[in-house]
C-alpha positions, -999 to +999 in steps of 0.1 A: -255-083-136-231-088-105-232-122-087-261-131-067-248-125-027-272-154-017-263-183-038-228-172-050-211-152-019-181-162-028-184-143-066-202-121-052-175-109-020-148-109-055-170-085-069-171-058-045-133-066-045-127-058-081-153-025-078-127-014-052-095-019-069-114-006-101-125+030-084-082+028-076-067+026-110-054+055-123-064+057-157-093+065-138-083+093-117-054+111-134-067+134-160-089+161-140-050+167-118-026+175-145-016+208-150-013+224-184+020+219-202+045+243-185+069+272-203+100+252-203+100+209-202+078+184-184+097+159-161+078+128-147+094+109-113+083+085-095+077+052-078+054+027-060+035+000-066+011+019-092+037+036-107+036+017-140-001+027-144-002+061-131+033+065-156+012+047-186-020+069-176+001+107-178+018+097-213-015+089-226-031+126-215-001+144-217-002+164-247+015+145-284+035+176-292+042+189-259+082+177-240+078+147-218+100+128-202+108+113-170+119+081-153+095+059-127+102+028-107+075+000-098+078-031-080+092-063-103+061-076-127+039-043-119+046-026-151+010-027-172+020-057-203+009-028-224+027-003-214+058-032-214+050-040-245+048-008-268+069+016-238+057+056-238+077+089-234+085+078-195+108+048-186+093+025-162+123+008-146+115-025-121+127-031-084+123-051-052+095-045-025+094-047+001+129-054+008+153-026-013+176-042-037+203-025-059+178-016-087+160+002-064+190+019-057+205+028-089+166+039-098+169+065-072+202+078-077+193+085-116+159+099-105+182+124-081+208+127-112+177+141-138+167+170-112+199+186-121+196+216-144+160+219-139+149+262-145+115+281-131+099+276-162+105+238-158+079+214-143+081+184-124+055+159-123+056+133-091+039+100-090+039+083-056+022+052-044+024+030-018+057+011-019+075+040-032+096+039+000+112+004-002+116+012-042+134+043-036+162+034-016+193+056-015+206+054+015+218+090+033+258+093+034+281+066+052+251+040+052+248+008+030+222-008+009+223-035+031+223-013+065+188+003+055+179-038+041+181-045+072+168-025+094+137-024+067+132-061+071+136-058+113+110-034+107+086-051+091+089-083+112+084-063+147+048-051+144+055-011+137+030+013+125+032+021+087+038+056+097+067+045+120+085+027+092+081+055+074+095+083+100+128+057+101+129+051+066+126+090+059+156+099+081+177+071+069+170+079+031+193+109+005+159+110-014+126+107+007+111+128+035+111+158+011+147+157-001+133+150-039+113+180-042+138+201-027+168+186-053+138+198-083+141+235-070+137+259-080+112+235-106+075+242-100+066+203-087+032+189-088+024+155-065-001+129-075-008+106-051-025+071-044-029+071-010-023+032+011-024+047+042-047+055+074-055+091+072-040+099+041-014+118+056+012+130+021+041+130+044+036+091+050+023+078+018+060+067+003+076+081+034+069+113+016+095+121-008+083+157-023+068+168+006+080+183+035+088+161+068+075+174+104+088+142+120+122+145+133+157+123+137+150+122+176+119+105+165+131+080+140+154+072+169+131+064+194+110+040+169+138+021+167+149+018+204+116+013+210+108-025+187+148-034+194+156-029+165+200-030+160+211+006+148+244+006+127+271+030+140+266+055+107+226+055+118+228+059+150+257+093+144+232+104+117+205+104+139+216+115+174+238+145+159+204+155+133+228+153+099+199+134+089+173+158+099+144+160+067+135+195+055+104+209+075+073+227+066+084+260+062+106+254+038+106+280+007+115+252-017+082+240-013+062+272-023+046+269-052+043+226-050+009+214-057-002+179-041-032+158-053-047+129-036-060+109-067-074+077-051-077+067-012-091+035+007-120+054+013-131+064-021-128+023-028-147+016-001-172+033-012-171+021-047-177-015-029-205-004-006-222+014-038-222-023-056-236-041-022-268-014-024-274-023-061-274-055-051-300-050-023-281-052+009-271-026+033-237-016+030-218-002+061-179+012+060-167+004+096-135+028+084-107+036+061-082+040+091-081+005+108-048-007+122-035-032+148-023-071+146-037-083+116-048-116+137-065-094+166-085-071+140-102-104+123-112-111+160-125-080+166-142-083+126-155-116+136-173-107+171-198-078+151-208-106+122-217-130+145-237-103+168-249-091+136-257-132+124-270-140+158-289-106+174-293-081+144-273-057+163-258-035+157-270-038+123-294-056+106-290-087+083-287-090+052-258-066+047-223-064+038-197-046+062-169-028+050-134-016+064-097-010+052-068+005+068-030-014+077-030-039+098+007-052+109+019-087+118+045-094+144+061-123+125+066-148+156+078-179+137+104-185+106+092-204+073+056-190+076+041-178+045+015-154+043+007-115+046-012-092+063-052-102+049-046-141+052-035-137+090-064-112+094-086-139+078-071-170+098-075-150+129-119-140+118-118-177+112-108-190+144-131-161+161-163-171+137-162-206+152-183-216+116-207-190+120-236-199+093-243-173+072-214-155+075-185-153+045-155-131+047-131-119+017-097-098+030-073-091+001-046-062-004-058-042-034-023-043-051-026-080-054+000-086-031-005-100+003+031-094+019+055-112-011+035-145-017+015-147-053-022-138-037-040-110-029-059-125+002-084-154+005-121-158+016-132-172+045-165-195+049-191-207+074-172-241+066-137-230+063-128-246+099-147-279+094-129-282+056-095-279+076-104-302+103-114-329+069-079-322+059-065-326+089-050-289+091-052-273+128-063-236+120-043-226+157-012-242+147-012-225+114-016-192+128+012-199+154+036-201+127+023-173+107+011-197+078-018-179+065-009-187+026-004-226+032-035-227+054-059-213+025-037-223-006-047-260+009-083-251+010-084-238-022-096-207-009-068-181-023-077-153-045-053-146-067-057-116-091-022-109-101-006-074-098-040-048-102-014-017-110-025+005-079-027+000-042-050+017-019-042-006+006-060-032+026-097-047+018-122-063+041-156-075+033-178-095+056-209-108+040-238-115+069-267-135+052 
C-alpha cells in the first residue's frame, strides 16, 4: 500500500520520489542493451554519478566465462556498499564532483592509457551518467588541473545552461567531446547512457565523451565571454586558433558505435505519475525539459498550484503535477548552502504565500542537491508560518542562497543518501 496523499502528503510526495529514482537504477535497465560477447576482449569505461551501479549491473549480466574488464569512475561515496564490499571484474575508482580533483584526473588518464592496443575484434563498453564531465577531467595540452577547476567552478556560480558547461568543458578536455571513442578505434564501442539532461541530447550528457561533438571552439568561446568568465592564456590560444576543436559528426571512427539511452527524466516521471493514478489522483507531467533560475521556476510552479487550489484551472483538484529538467542558480552571496531543488523550493514557498492544500517535494534524483548531504526538501501549506515561529525570514534566506539552512532548521530535508543513478531534477506538487 503507498501512503495515503490526504492524511500523509508528506510520505506520500517521498513516494512518488522513490518510484522515480527506482524506474532510474540501472540494474533495472541494463540487460535488454548489452551486446553479445565480442570475438576478441570486452573493455568497460566509464564515469558519472551512476557509474558504480551501472559498473556493478554489467559484471553481474556479463557472461562468467566470457573476458571482462574495464575501469569506471563515480563520484566519492557513490560506489553501491555491495559492489565496495565484495568488488567485480570492473574497478570502480572514486573522485570529486562537481569540482575536478586529481583522482579525477589520474582516473582519466588510465582510462585513456587502457584504449591502447585495442583490435576490430575488440569491444568497448561505455557507461556515462550525469557528472561524468567533472569526474573525467584531463585537461587538453598546456592547461592545468586547476585552470579547468576553475573555470568549472566560475561556471557553475554564473547561471549557464547545462549544455553551455558542457560545450566549454568539451573543448577544454584531452578525453570528452568524442575524443574517448575515437582513442578506442578502430574498437567497435557501445554507449550506455543515463540521461540528466533536457532533451537527452548524447553529445551533452557527460559533455559527451564517445560521441561525436557538433559544437565548436568559437562556441565554447563565446559562452565564456559571454557569463565573464576569466580565460587562461593556454585556453584562450586553444580556443581562438581551433587546436582544441572536438571531432565532428562525420567522423569514420564513429562508424559502427552503438548508443543506448537506458533511463531519462521522462521515463521517471512517468514512473511517478503511474504511482499518483493508483493512488487516485490525476497525474500531469508539465515536462522533462524545464530550465531557468531555480528560484524563478518555483515561482512559476507555485502560480499553477495555487490557480489550480483556488479556480480548478487549468486542472482539476485533487491531482499531483509533475516536472523535471535543470534548473541553474546564479550564486549571488558567499557562505550560502544549498542546491538547485532547495532554492527552487524556497522560491515556490515564498510564491505559495501558505497556500492550503498545497504541498511540494523538489529533490535531485542522485541524492545530491549541489554538494550538501540532501537530496531536496518539501515544502508545506505551513512552511512560511513555521519559519516566521522560528524567527527565520524566508527572503533573507534566499538572498544569501541558504536553501539547506533554511529547511535543515525546519526539519524539512529529505535526505536519501547517494541513490546510484541520476536522471536529474524532481518536482512534485501535491494540490489537495
Amino acid at each position: 500500500m503507498h501512503p495515503d496523499p490526504r492524511t500523509q502528503p508528506r510520505e506520500f510526495l517521498r513516494s512518488l520520489y522513490d518510484a522515480a529514482v527506482a524506474r532510474a537504477l540501472p540494474a533495472q535497465n541494463t540487460a535488454r542493451y548489452l551486446p553479445p560477447p565480442p570475438k576478441g576482449r570486452t573493455l568497460v569505461l566509464g564515469a558519472g554519478k551512476a557509474g558504480g551501479a551501472m559498473a556493478a549491473a554489467v559484471d553481474a549480466l556479463w557472461p562468467q566465462d566470457a573476458p571482462l574488464s574495464g575501469l569506471v569512475v563515480t563520484r566519492y561515496e557513490h560506489v553501491p556498499p555491495a559492489y565496495k564490499a565484495k568488488p567485480g571484474r570492473i574497478e570502480v575508482v572514486e573522485a570529486s564532483h562537481p569540482v575536478p580533483d586529481a583522482a579525477g584526473e589520474r582516473a582519466a588518464q588510465r582510462i585513456l592509457e587502457l584504449t591502447q592496443g585495442l583490435t576490430v575484434d575488440d569491444l568497448v563498453l561505455c557507461l556515462i551518467s550525469g557528472g561524468a564531465s567533472a569526474l573525467l577531467s584531463l585537461p587538453a595540452p598546456g592547461l592545468s588541473l586547476e585552470d579547468k577547476r576553475a573555470i568549472n567552478k566560475a561556471l557553475l556560480n554564473s547561471g549557464a545552461a547545462i549544455d553551455e558547461m558542457n560545450c566549454v568543458r568539451k573543448h577544454l578536455s584531452a578525453i570528452k567531446g568524442g575524443r574517448l571513442a575515437a582513442a578506442c578505434a578502430p574498437a567497435r564501442v557501445v554507449t550506455l547512457l543515463i540521461s540528466d539532461v533536457p532533451g537527452d541530447a548524447p553529445e551533452v550528457i557527460g559533455s559527451g565523451p564517445t560521441v561525436p561533438d557538433p559544437s565548436t571552439c568559437a562556441d565554447a568561446l563565446g559562452i565564456l565571454q559571454r557569463y565573464g568568465i576569466p580565460v587562461p592564456a593556454a585556453a584562450r590560444a586553444g580556443l581562438e586558433s581551433g587546436a582544441f576543436e572536438t571531432p565532428k559528426p562525420g567522423d569514420a571512427r564513429f562508424a559502427d558505435h552503438q548508443v543506448h539511452m537506458i533511463a531519462t527524466p521522462q521515463q521517471s516521471l512517468e514512473a511517478a505519475a503511474a504511482l499518483a493514478r493508483e493512488s487516485g489522483l490525476d497525474a500531469h507531467i508539465l515536462s522533462d525539459e524545464i530550465e531557468g533560475e531555480s528560484r524563478e521556476v518555483g515561482k512559476v510552479h507555485a502560480a499553477l498550484a495555487r490557480a489550480v487550489a483556488r479556480r480548478g484551472e487549468p486542472f482539476t483538484r485533487p491531482c499531483v503535477i509533475l516536472s523535471g529538467g535543470e534548473t541553474t542558480v546564479t550564486v549571488r552571496s558567499k557562505g550560502g548552502r544549498g542546491g538547485r531543488a532547495g532554492e527552487f523550493l524556497l522560491g515556490c514557498a515564498i510564491a505559495l504565500q501558505g497556500q492550503p492544500g498545497v504541498h511540494v517535494l523538489a529533490a535531485d534524483t542522485d541524492g545530491i542537491d549541489g554538494i550538501e548531504d540532501n537530496a531536496g526538501a518539501v515544502v508545506t501549506p505551513d512552511t512560511l508560518a513555521r519559519a516566521v515561529a522560528g524567527g527565520m525570514k524566508a527572503g533573507e534566506y534566499l538572498d544569501r542562497n541558504d536553501a539547506y539552512s533554511f529547511f535543515s532548521r525546519l526539519d524539512d530535508l529529505v535526505v536519501p543518501g547517494p541513490t546510484f543513478t541520476n536522471v536529474n531534477d524532481f518536482r512534485a506538487l501535491l494540490v489537495l
